[in-house]
Biopython code that builds the backbone (N, CA, C, O; Angstrom):
import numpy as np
from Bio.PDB.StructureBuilder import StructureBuilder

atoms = [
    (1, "UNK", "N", (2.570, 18.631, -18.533)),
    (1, "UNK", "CA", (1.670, 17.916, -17.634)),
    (1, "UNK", "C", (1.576, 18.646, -16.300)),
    (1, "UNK", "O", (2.582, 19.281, -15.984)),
    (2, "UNK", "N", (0.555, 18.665, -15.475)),
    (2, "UNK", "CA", (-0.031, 19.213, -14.628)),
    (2, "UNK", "C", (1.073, 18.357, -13.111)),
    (2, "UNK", "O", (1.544, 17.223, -13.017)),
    (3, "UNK", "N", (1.102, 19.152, -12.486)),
    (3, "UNK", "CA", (2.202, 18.739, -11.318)),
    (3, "UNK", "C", (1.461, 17.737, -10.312)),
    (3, "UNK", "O", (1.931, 16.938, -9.502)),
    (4, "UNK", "N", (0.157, 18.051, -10.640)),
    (4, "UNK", "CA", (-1.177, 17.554, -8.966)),
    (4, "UNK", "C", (-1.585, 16.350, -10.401)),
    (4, "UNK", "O", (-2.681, 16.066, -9.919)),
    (5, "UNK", "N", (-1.561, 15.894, -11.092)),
    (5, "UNK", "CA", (-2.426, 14.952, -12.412)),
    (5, "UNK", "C", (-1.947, 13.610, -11.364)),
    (5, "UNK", "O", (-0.799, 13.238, -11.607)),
    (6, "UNK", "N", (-2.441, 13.066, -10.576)),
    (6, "UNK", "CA", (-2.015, 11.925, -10.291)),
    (6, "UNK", "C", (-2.102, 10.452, -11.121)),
    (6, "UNK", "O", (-1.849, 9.339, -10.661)),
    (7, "UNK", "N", (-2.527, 10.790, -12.446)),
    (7, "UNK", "CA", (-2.905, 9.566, -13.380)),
    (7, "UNK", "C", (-1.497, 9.906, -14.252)),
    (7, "UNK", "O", (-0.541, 9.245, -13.847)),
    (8, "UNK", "N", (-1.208, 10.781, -15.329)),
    (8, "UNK", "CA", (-0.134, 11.208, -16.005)),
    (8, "UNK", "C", (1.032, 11.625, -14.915)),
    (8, "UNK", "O", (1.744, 10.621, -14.900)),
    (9, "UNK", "N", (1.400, 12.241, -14.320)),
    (9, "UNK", "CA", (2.749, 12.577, -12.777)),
    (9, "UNK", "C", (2.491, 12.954, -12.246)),
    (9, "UNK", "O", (2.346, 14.171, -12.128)),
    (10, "UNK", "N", (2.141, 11.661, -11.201)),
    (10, "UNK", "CA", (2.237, 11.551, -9.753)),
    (10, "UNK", "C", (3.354, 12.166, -9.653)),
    (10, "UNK", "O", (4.360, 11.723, -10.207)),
    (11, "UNK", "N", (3.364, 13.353, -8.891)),
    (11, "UNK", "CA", (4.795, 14.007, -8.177)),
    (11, "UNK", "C", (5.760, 12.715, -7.286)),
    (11, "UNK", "O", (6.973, 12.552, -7.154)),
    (12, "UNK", "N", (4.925, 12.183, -6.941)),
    (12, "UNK", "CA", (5.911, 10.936, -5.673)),
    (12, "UNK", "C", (6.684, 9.543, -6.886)),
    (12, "UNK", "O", (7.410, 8.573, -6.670)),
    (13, "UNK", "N", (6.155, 10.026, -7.936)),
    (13, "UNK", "CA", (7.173, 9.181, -9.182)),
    (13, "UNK", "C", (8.095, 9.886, -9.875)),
    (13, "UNK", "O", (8.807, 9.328, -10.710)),
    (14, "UNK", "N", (8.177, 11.056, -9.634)),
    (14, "UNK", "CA", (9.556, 11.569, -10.238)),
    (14, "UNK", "C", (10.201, 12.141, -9.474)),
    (14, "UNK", "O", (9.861, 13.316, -9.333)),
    (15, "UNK", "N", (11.203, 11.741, -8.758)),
    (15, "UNK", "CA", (12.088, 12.141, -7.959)),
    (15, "UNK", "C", (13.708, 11.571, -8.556)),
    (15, "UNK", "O", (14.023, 10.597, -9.239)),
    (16, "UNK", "N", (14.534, 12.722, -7.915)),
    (16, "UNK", "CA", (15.921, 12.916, -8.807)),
    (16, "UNK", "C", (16.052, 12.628, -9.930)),
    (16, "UNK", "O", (16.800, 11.778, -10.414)),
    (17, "UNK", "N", (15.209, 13.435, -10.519)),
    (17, "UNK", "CA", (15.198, 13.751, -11.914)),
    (17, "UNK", "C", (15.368, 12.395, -12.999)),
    (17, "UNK", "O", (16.299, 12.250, -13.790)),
    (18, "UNK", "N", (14.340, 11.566, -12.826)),
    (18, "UNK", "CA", (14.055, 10.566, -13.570)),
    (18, "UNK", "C", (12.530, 9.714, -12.945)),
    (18, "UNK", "O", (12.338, 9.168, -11.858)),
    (19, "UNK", "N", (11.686, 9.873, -14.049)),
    (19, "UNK", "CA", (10.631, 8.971, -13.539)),
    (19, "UNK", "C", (10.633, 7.314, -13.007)),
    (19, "UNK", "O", (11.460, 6.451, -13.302)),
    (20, "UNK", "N", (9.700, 7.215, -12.330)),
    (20, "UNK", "CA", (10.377, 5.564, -11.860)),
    (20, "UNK", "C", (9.949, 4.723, -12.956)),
    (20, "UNK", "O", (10.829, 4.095, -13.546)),
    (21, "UNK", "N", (8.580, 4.588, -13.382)),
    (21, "UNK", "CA", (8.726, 3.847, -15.176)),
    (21, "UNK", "C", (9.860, 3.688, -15.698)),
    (21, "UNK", "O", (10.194, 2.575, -16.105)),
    (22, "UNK", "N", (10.707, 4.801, -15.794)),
    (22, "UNK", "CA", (11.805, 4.766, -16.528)),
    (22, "UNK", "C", (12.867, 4.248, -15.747)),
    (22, "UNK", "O", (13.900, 4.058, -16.389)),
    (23, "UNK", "N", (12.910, 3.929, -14.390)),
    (23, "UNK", "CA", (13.867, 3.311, -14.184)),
    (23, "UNK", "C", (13.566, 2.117, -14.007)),
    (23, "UNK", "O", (14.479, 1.293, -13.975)),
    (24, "UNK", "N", (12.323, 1.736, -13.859)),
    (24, "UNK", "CA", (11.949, 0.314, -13.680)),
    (24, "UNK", "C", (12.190, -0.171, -15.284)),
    (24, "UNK", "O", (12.498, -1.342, -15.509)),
    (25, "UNK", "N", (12.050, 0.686, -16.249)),
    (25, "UNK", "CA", (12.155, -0.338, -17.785)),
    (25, "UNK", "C", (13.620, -0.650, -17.703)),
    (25, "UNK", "O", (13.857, -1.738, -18.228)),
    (26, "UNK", "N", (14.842, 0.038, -17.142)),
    (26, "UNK", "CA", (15.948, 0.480, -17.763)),
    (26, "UNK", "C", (16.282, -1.157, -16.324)),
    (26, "UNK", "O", (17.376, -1.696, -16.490)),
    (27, "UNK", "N", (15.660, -1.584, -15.488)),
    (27, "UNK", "CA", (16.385, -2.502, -15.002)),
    (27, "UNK", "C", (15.595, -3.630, -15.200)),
    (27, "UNK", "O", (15.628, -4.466, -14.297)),
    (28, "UNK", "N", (14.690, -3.913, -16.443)),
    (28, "UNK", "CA", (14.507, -4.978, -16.579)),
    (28, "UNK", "C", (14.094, -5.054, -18.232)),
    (28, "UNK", "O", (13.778, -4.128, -18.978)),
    (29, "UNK", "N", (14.228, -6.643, -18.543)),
    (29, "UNK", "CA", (14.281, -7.138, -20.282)),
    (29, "UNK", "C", (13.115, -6.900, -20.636)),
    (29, "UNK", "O", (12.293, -6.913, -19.720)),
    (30, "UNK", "N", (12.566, -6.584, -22.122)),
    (30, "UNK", "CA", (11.548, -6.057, -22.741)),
    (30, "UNK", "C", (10.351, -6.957, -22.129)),
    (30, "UNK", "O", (9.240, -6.472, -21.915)),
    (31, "UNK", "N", (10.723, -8.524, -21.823)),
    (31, "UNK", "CA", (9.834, -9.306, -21.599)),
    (31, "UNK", "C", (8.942, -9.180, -19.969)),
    (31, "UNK", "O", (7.793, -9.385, -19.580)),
    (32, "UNK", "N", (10.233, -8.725, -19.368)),
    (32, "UNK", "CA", (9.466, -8.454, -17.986)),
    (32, "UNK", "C", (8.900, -6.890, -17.565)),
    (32, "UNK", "O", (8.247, -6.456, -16.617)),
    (33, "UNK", "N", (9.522, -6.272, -18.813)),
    (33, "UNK", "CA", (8.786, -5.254, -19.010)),
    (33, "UNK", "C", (7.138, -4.853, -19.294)),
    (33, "UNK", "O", (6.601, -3.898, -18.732)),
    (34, "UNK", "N", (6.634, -5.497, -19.986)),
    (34, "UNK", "CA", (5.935, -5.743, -20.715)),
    (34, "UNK", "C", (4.931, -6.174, -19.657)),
    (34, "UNK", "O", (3.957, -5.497, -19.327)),
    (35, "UNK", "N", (5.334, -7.648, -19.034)),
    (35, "UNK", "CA", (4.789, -7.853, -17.608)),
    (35, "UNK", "C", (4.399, -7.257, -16.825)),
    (35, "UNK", "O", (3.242, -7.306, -16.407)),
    (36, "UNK", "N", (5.278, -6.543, -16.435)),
    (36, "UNK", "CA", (5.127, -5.658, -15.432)),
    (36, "UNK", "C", (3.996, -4.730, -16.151)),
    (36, "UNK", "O", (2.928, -4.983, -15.593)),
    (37, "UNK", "N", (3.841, -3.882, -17.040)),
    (37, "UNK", "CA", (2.708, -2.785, -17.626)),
    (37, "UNK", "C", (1.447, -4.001, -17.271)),
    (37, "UNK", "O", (0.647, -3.852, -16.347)),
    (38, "UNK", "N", (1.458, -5.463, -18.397)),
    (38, "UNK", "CA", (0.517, -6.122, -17.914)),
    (38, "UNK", "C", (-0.315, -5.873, -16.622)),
    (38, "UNK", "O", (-1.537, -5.785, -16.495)),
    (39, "UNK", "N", (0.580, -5.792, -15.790)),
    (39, "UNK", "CA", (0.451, -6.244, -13.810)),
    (39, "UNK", "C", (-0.644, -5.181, -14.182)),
    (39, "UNK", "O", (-1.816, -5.439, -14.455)),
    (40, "UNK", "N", (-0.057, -3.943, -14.144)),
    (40, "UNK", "CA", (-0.810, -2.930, -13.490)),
    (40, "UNK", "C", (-1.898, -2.377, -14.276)),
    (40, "UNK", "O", (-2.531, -1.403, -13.870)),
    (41, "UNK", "N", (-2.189, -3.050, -15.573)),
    (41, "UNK", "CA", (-3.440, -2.861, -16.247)),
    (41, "UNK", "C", (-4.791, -4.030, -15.367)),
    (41, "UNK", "O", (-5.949, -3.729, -15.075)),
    (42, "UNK", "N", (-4.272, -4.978, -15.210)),
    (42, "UNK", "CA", (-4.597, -5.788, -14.386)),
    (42, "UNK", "C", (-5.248, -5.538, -13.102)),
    (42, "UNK", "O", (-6.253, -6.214, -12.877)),
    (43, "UNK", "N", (-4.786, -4.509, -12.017)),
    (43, "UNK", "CA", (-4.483, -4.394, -10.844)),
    (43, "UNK", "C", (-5.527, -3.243, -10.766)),
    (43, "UNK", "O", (-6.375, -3.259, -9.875)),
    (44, "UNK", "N", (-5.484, -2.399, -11.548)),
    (44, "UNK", "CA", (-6.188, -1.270, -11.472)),
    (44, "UNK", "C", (-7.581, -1.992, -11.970)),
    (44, "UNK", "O", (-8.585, -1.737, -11.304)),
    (45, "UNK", "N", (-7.723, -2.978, -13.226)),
    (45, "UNK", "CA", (-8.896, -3.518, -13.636)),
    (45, "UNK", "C", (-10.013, -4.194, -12.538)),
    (45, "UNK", "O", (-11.202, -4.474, -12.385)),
    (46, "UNK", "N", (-8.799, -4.225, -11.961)),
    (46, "UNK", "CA", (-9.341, -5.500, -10.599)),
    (46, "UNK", "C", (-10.344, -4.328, -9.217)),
    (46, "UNK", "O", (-11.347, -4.407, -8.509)),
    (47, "UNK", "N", (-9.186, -3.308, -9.536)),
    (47, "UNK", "CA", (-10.244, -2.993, -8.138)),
    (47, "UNK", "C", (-10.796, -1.790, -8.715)),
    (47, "UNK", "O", (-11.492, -1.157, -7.922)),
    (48, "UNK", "N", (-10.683, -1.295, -9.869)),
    (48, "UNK", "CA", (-11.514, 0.171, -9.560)),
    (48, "UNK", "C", (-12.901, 0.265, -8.920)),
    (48, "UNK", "O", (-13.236, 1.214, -8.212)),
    (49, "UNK", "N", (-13.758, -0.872, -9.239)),
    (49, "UNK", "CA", (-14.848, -0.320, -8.100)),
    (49, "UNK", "C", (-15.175, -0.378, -6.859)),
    (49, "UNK", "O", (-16.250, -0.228, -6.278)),
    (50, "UNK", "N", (-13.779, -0.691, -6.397)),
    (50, "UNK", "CA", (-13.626, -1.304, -4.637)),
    (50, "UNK", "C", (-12.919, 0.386, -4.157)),
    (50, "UNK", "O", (-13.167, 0.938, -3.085)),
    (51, "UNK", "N", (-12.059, 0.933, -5.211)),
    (51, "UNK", "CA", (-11.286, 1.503, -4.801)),
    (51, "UNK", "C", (-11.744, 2.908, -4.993)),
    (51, "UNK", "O", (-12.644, 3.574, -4.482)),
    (52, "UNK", "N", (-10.606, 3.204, -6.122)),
    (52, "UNK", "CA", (-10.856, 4.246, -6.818)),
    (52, "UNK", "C", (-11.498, 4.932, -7.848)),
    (52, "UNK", "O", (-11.304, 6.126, -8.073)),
    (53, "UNK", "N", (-12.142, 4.325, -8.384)),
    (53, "UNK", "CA", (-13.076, 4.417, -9.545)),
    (53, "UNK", "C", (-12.412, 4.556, -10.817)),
    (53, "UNK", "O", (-11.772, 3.744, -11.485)),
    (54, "UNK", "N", (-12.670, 5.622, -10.979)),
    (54, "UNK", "CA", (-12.236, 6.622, -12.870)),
    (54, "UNK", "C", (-11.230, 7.012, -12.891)),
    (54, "UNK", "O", (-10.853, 7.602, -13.903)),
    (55, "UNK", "N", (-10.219, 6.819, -11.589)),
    (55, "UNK", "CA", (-8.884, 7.320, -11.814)),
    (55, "UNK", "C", (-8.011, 5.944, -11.986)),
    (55, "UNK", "O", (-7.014, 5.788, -12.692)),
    (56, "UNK", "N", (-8.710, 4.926, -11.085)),
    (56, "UNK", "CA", (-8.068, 3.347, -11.423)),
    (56, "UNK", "C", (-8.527, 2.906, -12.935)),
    (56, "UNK", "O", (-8.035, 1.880, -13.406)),
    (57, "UNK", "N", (-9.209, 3.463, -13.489)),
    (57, "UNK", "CA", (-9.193, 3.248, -14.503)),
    (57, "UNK", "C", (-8.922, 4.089, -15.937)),
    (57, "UNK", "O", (-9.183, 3.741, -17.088)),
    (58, "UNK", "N", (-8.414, 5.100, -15.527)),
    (58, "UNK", "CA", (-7.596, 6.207, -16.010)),
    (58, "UNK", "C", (-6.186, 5.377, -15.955)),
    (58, "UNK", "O", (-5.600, 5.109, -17.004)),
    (59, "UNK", "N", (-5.826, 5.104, -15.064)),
    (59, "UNK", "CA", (-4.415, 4.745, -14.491)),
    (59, "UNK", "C", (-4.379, 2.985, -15.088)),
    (59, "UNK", "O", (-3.333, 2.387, -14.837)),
    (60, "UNK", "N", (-5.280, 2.346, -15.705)),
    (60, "UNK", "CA", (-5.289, 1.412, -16.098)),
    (60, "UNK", "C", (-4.747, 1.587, -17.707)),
    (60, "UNK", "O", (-3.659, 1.109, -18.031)),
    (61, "UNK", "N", (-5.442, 2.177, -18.497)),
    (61, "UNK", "CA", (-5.740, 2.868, -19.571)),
    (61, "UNK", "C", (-4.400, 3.538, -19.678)),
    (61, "UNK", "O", (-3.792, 3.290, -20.719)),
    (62, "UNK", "N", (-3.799, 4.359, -18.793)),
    (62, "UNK", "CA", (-2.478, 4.504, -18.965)),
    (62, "UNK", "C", (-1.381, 3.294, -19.214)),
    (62, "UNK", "O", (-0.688, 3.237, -20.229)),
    (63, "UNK", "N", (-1.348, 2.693, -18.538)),
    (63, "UNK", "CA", (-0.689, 1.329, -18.546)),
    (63, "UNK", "C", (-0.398, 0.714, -19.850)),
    (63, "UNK", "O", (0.601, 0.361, -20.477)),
    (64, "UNK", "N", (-2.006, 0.733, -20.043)),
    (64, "UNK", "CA", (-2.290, -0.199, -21.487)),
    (64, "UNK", "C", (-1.514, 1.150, -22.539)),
    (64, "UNK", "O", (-0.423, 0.767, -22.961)),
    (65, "UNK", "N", (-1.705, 1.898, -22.780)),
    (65, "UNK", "CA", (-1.312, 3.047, -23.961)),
    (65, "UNK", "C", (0.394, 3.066, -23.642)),
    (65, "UNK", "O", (1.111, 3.211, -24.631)),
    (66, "UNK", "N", (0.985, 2.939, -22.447)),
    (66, "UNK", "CA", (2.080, 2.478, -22.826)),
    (66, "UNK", "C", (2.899, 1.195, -22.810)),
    (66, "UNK", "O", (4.119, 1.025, -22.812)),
    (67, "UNK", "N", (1.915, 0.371, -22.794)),
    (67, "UNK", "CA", (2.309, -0.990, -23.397)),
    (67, "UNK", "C", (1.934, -1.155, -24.808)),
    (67, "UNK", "O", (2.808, -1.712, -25.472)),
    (68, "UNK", "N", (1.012, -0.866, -25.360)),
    (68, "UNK", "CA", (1.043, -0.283, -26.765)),
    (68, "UNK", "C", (2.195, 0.358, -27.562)),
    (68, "UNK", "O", (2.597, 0.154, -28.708)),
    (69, "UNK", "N", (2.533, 1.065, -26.745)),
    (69, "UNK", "CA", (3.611, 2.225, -27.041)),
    (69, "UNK", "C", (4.912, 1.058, -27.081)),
    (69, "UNK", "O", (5.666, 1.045, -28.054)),
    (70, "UNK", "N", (5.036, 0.411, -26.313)),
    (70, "UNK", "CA", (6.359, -0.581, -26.404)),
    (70, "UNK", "C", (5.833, -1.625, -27.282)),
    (70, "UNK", "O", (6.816, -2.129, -27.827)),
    (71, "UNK", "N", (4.837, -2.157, -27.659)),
    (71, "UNK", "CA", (5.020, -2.974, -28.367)),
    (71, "UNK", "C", (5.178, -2.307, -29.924)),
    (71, "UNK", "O", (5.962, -2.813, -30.726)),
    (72, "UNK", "N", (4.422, -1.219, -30.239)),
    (72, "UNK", "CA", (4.336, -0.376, -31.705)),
    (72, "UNK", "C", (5.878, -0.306, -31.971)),
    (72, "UNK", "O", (6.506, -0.772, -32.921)),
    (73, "UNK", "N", (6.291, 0.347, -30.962)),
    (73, "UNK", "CA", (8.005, 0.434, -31.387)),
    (73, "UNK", "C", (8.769, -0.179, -31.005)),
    (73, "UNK", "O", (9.720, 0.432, -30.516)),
    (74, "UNK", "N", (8.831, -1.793, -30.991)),
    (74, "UNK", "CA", (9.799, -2.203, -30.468)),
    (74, "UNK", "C", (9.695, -4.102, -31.468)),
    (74, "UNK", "O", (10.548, -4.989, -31.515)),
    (75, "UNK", "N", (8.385, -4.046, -32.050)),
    (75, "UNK", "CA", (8.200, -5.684, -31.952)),
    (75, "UNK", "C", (8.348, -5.614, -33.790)),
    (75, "UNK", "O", (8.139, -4.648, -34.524)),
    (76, "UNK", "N", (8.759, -6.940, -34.128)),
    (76, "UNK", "CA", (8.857, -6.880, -35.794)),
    (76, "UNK", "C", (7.993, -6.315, -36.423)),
    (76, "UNK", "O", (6.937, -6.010, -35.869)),
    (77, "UNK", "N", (8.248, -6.014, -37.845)),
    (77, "UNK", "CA", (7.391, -5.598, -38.640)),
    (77, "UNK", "C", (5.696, -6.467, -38.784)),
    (77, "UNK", "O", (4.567, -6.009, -38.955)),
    (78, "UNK", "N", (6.110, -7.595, -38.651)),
    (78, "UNK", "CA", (4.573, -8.578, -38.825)),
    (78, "UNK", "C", (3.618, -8.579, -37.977)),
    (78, "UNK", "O", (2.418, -8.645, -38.243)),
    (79, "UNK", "N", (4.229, -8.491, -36.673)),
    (79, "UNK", "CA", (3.581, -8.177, -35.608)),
    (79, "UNK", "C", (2.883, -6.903, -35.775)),
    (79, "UNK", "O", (1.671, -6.701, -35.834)),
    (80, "UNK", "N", (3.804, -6.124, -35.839)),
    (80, "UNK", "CA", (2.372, -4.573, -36.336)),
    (80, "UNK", "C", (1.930, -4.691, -36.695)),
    (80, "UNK", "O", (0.789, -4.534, -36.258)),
    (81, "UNK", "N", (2.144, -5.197, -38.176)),
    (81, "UNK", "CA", (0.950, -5.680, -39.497)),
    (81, "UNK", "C", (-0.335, -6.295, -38.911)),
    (81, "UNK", "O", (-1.463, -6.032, -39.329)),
    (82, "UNK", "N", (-0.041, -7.181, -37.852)),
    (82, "UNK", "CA", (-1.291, -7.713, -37.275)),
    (82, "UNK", "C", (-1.798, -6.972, -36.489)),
    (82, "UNK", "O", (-3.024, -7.062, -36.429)),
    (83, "UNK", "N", (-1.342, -6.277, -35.865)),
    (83, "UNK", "CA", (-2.197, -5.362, -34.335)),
    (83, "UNK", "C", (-2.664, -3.959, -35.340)),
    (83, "UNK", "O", (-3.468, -3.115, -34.944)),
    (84, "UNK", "N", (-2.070, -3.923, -36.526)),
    (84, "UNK", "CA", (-2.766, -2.255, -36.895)),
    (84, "UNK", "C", (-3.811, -2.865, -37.706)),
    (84, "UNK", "O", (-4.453, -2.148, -38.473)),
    (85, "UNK", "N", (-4.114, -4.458, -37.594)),
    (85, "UNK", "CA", (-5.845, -4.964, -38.196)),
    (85, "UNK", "C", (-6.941, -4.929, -37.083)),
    (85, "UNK", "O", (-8.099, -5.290, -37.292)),
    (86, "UNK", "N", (-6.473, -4.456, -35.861)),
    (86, "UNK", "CA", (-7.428, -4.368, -35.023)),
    (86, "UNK", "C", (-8.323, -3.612, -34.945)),
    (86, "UNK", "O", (-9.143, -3.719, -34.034)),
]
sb = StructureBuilder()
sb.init_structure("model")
sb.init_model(0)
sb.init_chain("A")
sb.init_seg("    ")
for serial, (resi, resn, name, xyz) in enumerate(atoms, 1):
    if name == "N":
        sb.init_residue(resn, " ", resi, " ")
    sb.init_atom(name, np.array(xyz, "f"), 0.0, 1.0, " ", f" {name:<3s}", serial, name[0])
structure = sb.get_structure()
């Protein structure tokens, strides 16, 4: 990944050698995890056309693909069964 990509690493999110995603999952339960990705699919939905445009919604879209990503690998088998009918 590109060092300047402020949608994929923001340089000001990885500092001492751990991204903050990753430390924000590692101090909270799958459930407020999950939340939290919610928030910021949310947040970015809310203002990209006040704000930033195609990158708030780049950065939304990120969010969502890794809340995807936690639910694909993390939630029972039935539950997939239902989300891979989408």
């Amino acid at each position: 990944m590109n060092q300047s990509d402020p949608v994929n690493s923001p340089i000001h999110y990885n500092q001492g050698g751990i991204e903050c995603i990753d430390a924000i999952k590692s101090s909270m339960d799958t459930t407020a995890f999950r939340g939290y990705l919610k928030g910021n699919i949310e947040k970015y939905m809310w203002r990209y056309e006040y704000k930033k445009g195609l990158q708030d919604l780049l950065k939304a879209q990120w969010y969502l693909n890794r809340l995807i990503h936690e639910i694909s690998t993390t939630d029972q088998p039935e539950t997939q069964e239902l989300s891979n009918g989408i």
